[in-house]
TORDRENVEX-738492 format. One record per residue (C-alpha): residue number from 1; x, y, z. Coordinates in Angstrom, 1 decimal, always signed. Example, Ala and Ser with C-alpha at 12.3 -4.5 7.8 and 13.67 -1.06 7.14 Angstrom:
PT   i     px     py     pz
PT   1  +12.3   -4.5   +7.8
PT   2  +13.7   -1.1   +7.1
This chain:
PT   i     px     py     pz
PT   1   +3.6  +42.5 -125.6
PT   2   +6.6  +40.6 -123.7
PT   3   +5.8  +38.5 -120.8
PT   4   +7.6  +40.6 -118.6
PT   5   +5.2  +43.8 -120.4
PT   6   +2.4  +41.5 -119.4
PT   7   +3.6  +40.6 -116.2
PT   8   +3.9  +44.8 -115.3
PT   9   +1.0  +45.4 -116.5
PT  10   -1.2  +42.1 -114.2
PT  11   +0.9  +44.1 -111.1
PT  12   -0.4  +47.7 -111.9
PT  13   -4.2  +46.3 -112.4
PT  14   -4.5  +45.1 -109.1
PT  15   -2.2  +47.6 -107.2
PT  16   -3.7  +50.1 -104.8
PT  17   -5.5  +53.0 -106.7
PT  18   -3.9  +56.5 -105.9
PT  19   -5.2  +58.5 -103.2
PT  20   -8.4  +60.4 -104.8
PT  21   -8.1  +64.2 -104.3
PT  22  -10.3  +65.4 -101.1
PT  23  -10.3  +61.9 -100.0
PT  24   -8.8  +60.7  -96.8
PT  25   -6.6  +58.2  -96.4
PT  26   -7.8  +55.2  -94.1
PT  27   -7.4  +56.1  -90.3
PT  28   -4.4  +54.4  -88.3
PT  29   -3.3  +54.2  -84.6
PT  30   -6.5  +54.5  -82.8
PT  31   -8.2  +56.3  -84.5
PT  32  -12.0  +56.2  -86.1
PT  33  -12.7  +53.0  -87.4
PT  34  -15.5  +51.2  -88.8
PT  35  -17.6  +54.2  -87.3
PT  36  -16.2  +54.2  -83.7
PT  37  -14.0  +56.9  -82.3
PT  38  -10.4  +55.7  -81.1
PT  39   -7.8  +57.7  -78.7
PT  40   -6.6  +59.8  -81.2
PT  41  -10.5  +61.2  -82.0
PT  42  -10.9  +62.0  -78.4
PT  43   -7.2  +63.5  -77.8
PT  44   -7.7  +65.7  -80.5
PT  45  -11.8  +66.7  -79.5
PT  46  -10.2  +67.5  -75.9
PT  47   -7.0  +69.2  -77.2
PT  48   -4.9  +66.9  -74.9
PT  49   -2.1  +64.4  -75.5
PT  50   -3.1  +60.5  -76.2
PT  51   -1.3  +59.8  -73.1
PT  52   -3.2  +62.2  -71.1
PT  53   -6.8  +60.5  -72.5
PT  54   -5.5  +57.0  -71.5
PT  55   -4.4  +58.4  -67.9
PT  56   -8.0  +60.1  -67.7
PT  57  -10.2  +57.1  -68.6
PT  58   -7.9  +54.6  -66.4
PT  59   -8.0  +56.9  -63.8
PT  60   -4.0  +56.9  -64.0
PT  61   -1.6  +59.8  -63.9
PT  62   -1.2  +63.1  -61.4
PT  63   -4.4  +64.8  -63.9
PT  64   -6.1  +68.3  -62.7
PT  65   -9.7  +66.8  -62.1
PT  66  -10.9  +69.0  -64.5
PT  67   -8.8  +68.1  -67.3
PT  68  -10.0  +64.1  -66.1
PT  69  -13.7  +65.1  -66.2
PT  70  -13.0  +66.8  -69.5
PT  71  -11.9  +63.9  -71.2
PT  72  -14.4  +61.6  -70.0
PT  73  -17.0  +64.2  -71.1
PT  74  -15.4  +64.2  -74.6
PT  75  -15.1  +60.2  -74.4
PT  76  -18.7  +59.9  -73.6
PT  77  -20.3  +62.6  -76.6
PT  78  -17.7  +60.4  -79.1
PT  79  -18.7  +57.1  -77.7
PT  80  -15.5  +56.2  -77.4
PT  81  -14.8  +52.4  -76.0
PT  82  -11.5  +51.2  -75.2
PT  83  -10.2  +48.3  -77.2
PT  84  -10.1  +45.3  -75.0
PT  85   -7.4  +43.7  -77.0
PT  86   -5.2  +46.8  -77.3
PT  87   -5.5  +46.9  -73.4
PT  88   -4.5  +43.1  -73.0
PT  89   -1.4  +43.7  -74.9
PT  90   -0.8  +47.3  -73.0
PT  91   -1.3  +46.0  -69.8
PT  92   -1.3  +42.1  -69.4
PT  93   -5.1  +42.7  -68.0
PT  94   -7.9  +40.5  -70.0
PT  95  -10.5  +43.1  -68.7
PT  96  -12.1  +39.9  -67.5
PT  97  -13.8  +39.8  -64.0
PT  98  -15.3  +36.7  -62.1
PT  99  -18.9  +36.3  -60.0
PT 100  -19.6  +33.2  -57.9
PT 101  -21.3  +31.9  -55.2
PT 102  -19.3  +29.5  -53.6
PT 103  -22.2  +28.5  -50.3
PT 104  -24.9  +26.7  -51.3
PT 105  -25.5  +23.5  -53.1
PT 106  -23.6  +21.2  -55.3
PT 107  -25.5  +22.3  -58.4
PT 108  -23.2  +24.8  -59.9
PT 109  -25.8  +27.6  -60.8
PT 110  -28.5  +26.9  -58.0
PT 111  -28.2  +30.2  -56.5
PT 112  -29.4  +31.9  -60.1
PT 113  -32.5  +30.6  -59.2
PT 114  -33.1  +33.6  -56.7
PT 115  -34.2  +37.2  -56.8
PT 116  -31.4  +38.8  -55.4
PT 117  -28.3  +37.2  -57.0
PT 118  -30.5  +38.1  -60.7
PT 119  -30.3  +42.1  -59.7
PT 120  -27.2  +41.7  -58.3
PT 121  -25.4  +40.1  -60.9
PT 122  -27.2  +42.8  -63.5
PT 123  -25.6  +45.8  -61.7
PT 124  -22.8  +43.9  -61.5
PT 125  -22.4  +43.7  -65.2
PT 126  -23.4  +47.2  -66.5
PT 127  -21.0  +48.5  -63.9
PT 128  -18.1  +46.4  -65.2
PT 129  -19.0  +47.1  -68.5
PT 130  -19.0  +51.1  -67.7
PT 131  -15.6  +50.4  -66.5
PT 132  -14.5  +48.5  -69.8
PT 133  -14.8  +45.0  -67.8
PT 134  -16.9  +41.9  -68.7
PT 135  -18.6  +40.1  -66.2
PT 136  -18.2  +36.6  -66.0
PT 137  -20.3  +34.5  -64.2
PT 138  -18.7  +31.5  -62.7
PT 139  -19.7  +27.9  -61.0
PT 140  -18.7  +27.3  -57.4
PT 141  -20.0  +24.2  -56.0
PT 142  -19.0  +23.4  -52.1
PT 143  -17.3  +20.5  -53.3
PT 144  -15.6  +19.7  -57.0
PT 145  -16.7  +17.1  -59.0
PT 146  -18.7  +15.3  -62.5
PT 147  -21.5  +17.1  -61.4
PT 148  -20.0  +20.2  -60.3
PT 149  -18.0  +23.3  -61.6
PT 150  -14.9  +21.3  -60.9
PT 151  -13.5  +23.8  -58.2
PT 152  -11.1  +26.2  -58.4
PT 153   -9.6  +24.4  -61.2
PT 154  -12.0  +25.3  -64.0
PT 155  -11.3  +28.9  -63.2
PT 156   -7.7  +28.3  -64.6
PT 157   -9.1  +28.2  -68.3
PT 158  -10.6  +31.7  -67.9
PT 159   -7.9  +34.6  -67.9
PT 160   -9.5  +36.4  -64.8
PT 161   -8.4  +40.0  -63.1
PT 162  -10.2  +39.5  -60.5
PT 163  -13.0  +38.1  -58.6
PT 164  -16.6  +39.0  -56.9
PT 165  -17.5  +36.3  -54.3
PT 166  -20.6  +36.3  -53.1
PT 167  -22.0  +35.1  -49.1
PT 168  -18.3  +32.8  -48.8
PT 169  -18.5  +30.0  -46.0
PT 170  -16.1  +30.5  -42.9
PT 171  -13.7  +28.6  -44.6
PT 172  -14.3  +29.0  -47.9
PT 173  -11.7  +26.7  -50.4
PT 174  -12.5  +28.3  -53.1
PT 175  -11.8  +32.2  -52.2
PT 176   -8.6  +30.8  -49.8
PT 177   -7.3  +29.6  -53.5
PT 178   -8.0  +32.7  -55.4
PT 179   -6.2  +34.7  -52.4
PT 180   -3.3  +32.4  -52.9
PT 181   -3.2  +32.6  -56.6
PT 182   -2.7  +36.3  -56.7
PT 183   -6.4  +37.4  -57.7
PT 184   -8.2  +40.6  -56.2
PT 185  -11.2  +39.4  -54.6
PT 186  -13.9  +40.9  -53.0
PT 187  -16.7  +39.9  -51.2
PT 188  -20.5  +40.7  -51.3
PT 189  -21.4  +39.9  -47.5
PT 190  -18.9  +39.8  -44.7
PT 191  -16.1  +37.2  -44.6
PT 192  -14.5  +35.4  -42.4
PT 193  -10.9  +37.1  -40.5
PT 194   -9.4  +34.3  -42.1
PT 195  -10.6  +35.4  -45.5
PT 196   -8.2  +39.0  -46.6
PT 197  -10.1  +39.8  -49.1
PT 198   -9.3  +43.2  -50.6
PT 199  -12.9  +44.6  -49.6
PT 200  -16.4  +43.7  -48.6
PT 201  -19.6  +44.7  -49.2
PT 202  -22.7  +43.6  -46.6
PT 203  -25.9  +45.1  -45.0
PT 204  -26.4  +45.5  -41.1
PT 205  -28.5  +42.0  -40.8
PT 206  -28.5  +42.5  -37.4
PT 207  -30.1  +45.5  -37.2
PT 208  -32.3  +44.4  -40.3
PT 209  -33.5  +41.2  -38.4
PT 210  -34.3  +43.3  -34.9
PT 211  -36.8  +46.0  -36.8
PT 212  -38.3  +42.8  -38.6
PT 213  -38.5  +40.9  -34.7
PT 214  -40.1  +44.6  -33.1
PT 215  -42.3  +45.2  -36.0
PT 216  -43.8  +41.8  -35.7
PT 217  -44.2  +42.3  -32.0
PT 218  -45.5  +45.6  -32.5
PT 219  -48.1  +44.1  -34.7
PT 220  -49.1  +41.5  -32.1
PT 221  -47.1  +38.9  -32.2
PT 222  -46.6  +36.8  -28.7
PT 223  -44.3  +34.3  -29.8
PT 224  -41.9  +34.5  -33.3
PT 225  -40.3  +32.2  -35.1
PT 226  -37.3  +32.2  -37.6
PT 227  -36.4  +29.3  -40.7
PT 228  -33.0  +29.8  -41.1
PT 229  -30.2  +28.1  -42.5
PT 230  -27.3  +25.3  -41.9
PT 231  -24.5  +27.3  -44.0
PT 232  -21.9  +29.0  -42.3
PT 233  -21.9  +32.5  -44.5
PT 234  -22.1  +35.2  -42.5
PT 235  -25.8  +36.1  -43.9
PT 236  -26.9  +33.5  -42.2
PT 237  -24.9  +32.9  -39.0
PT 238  -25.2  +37.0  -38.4
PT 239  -29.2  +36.8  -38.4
PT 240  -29.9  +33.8  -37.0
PT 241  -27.8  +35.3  -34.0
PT 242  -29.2  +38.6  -34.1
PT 243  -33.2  +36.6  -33.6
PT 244  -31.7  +34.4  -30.5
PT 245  -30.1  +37.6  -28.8
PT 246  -33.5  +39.8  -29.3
PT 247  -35.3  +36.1  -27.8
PT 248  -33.2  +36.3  -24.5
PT 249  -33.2  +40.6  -24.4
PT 250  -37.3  +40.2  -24.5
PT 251  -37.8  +37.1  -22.8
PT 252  -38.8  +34.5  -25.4
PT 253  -37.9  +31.1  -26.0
PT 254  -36.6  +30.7  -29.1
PT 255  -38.6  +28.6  -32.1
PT 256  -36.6  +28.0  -35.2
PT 257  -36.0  +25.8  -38.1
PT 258  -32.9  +24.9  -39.8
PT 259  -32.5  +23.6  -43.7
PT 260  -30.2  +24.2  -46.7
PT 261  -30.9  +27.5  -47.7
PT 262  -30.6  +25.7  -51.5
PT 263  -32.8  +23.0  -51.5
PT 264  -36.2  +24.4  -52.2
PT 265  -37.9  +20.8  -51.1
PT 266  -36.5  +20.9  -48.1
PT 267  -37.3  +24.8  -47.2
PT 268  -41.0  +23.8  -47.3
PT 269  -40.3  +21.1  -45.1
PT 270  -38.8  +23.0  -42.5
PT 271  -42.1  +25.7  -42.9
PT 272  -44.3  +22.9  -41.9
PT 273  -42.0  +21.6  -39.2
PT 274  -42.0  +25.0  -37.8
PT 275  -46.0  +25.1  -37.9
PT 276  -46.2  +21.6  -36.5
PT 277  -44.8  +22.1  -33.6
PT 278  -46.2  +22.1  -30.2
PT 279  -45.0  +25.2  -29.5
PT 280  -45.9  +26.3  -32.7
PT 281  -45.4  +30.2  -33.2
PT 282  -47.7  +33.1  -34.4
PT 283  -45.4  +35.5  -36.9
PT 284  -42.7  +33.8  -38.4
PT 285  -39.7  +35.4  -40.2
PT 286  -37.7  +33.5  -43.3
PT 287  -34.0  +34.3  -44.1
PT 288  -34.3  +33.1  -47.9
PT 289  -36.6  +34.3  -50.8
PT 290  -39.0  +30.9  -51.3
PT 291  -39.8  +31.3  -47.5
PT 292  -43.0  +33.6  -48.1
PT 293  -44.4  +30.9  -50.1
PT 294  -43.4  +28.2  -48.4
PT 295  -44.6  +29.2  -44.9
PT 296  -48.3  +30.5  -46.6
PT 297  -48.8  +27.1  -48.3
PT 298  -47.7  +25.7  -44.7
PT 299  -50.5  +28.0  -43.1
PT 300  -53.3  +26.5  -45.4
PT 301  -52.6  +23.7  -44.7
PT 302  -53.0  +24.0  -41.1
PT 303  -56.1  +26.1  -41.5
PT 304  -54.4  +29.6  -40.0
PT 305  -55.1  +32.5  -41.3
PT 306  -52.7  +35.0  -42.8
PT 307  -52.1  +37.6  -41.0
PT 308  -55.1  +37.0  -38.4
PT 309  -53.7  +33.5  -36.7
PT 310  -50.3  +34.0  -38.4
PT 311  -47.7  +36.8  -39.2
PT 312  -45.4  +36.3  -42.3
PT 313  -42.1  +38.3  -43.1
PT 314  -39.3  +37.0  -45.5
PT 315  -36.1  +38.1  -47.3
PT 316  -36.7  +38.4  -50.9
PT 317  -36.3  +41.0  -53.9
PT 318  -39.2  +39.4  -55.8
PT 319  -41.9  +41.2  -57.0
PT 320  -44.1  +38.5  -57.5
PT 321  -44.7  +38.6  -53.2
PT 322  -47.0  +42.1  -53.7
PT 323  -49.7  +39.8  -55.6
PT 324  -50.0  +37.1  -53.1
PT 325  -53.3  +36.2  -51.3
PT 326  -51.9  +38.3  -49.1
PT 327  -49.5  +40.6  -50.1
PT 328  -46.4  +39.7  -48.0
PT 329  -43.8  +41.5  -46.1
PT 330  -40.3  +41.8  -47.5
PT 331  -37.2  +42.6  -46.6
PT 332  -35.1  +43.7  -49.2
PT 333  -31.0  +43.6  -48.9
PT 334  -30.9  +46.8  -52.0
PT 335  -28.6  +44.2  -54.0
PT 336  -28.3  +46.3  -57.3
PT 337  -26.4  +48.6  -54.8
PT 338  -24.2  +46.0  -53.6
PT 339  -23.6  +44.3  -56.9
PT 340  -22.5  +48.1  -58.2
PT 341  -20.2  +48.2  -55.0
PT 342  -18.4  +45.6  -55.4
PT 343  -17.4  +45.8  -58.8
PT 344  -16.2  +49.1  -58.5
PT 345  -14.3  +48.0  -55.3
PT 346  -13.0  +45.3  -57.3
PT 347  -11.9  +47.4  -60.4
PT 348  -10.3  +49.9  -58.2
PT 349   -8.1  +46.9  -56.5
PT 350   -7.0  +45.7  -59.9
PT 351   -6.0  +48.9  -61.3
PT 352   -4.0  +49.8  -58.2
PT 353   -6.5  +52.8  -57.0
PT 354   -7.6  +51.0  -53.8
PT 355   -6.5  +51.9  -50.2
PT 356   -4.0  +50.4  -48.3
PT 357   -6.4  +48.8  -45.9
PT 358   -9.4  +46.6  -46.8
PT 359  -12.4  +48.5  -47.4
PT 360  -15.2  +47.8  -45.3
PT 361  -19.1  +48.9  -46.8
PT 362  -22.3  +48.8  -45.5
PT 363  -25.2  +48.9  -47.0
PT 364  -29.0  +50.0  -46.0
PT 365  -32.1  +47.4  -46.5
PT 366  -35.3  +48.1  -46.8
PT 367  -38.4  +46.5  -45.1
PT 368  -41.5  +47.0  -47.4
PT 369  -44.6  +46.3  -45.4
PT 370  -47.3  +44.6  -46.6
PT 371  -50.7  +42.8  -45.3
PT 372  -48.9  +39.8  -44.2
PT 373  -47.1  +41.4  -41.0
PT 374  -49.8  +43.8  -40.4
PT 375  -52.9  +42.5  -37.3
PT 376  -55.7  +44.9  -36.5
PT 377  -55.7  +43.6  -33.1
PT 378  -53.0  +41.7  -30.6
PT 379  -53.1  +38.5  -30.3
PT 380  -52.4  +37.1  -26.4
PT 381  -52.4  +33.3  -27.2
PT 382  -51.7  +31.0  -30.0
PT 383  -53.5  +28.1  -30.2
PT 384  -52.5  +24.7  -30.3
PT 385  -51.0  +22.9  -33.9
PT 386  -54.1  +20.9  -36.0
PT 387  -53.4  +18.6  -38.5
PT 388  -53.0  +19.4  -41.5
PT 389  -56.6  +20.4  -43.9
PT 390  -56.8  +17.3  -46.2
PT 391  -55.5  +18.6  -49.6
């Protein structure tokens, strides 16, 4: 055999065998690969055009909502999942969305910490996914720093689409520079006029914290306190203002406590400043989730009883509150609700499907009564603060 016989016959040994008869050949273009259905599996299941499948599923196009709900249908019984890089090079989107907290502490994940921001960030992220999104969950200290996130800055190395801030300060640095750089934001809690965020999402904390302030008198109490906090989201500033207007509509002089609403050491603290004082109050309702504990710890060491010399309400999703000795009152804010809200809010502004105008939400709460806010009898006087029960 020549070399060059030899050198045909090395190429034909490790060419591409024929196609086998009955045998398909490998799928291109979107289609099934690997075991997943692509565009062209759930065009041809729905009898419509590939375009038509991509304007259904973005919720693009002038579609019949039939022909949209079809599709989806089809997309859904296929398990068909858009390809995230075929979108980035389609669109110039990374299907990349941002959630931070940009109001309390320096730490830059303090806030994960607590009940509410855990549910809400886990509707947040099976909503986004639903949507083809991934949730990314980003630092946000007040200030930037070694310690710190770093600021807005850091955010530059992640190719975002658009971003979920959560309880922004008045005047937030952080959200101003997303606004300026172009991204979608919107905002889980009410923000600022000088915020334009594309939408918000918040409960009615005023009307929350007057049916806590009533059911607390209606249970007896004479005179109620409040531990709030110093930030200035509107969370806070909204219900430490709703408790000093229902003081001056009912005629009671206000008792409250302010900390940061991050630092956990100095929340208990403020409880047993608030149950120190001369004045001291009998029911006693805390904005933030580590209140209930604080403020019953607080209690034992005075020697007052829960609920007979002292009433207990506080903000909190935990569960762990039903198993206290006692059980204790909770509002809760429905944050899987919100977190779902605002991340369809937010997809909707990135895709070019929302309104004109911002959109404005409200949410519902819930107060879930327990033995903590709950006295047999009324209680006309309060008695005077003891020291503390030796430990």
């Amino acid at each position: 055999m020549t070399a060059a016989e030899k050198h045909q016959a090395a190429r034909t040994s490790t060419s591409v065998p024929p196609p086998v008869a009955g045998r398909c050949p490998p799928p291109r273009g979107g289609a099934r690969l690997n075991g997943r259905a692509g565009i062209r599996d759930v065009a041809a299941a729905a009898g419509v055009s590939i375009t038509t499948v991509s304007d259904a599923l973005n919720g693009k196009g002038r579609l019949p909502d039939a022909t949209r709900s079809h599709v989806r249908e089809v997309a859904e019984r296929l398990g068909y999942r858009p390809s995230a890089a075929a979108r980035t090079l389609r669109t110039g989107k990374s299907g990349l969305i941002g959630l931070t907290v940009t109001t309390y502490g320096e730490e830059p994940f303090t806030f994960t910490e607590f009940a509410y921001f855990a549910e809400m960030a886990a509707a947040a992220t099976s909503a986004a996914l639903a949507r083809g999104y991934a949730l990314v969950i980003l630092p946000a200290p007040a200030r930037s720093g070694p310690a710190g996130g770093g600021g807005p800055d850091v955010w530059s190395n992640v190719a975002l689409d658009g971003t979920v801030v959560v309880d922004p300060s008045a005047q937030d640095p952080i959200v101003s520079e997303l606004l300026r750089s172009g991204l979608p934001v919107v905002s889980d809690g009410r923000p600022s006029d000088s915020l334009p965020v594309a939408a918000w999402v918040d409960n009615d904390h005023e009307a929350a914290v007057r049916g806590i302030l009533d059911h607390l008198a209606e249970s007896g109490a004479r005179r109620i306190g409040l531990l709030t906090g110093t930030s200035t989201d509107t969370y806070t500033r909204l219900s430490t203002t709703a408790y000093l207007d229902w003081c001056e509509r009912v005629g009671q002089e206000p008792v409250y406590e302010r900390y940061p609403a991050h630092d956990p050491c100095a929340g208990a603290v403020a409880a047993d400043r608030l149950l120190a004082r001369p004045d001291r109050p009998d029911a006693v309702y805390g904005l933030f989730d580590p209140n209930g504990t604080d403020l019953l710890a607080a209690a034992r060491r005075y020697g007052l009883r829960v609920p007979e010399d002292l009433l207990l309400v506080c903000c909190s999703e935990s569960p762990a509150y039903a198993t206290t000795a006692p059980p204790i009152t909770t509002l809760s804010l429905k944050p899987g609700r919100i977190g779902n809200a605002v991340t369809q809010l937010l997809i909707d502004a990135i895709e070019g499907l929302a309104p004109a105008r911002p959109v404005q939400r409200v949410m519902p709460t819930e107060l879930i009564v327990r033995t903590s806010s709950r006295r047999g009898s009324a209680r006309t006087t309060v008695s005077a603060p003891r020291a503390p029960a030796s430990e």
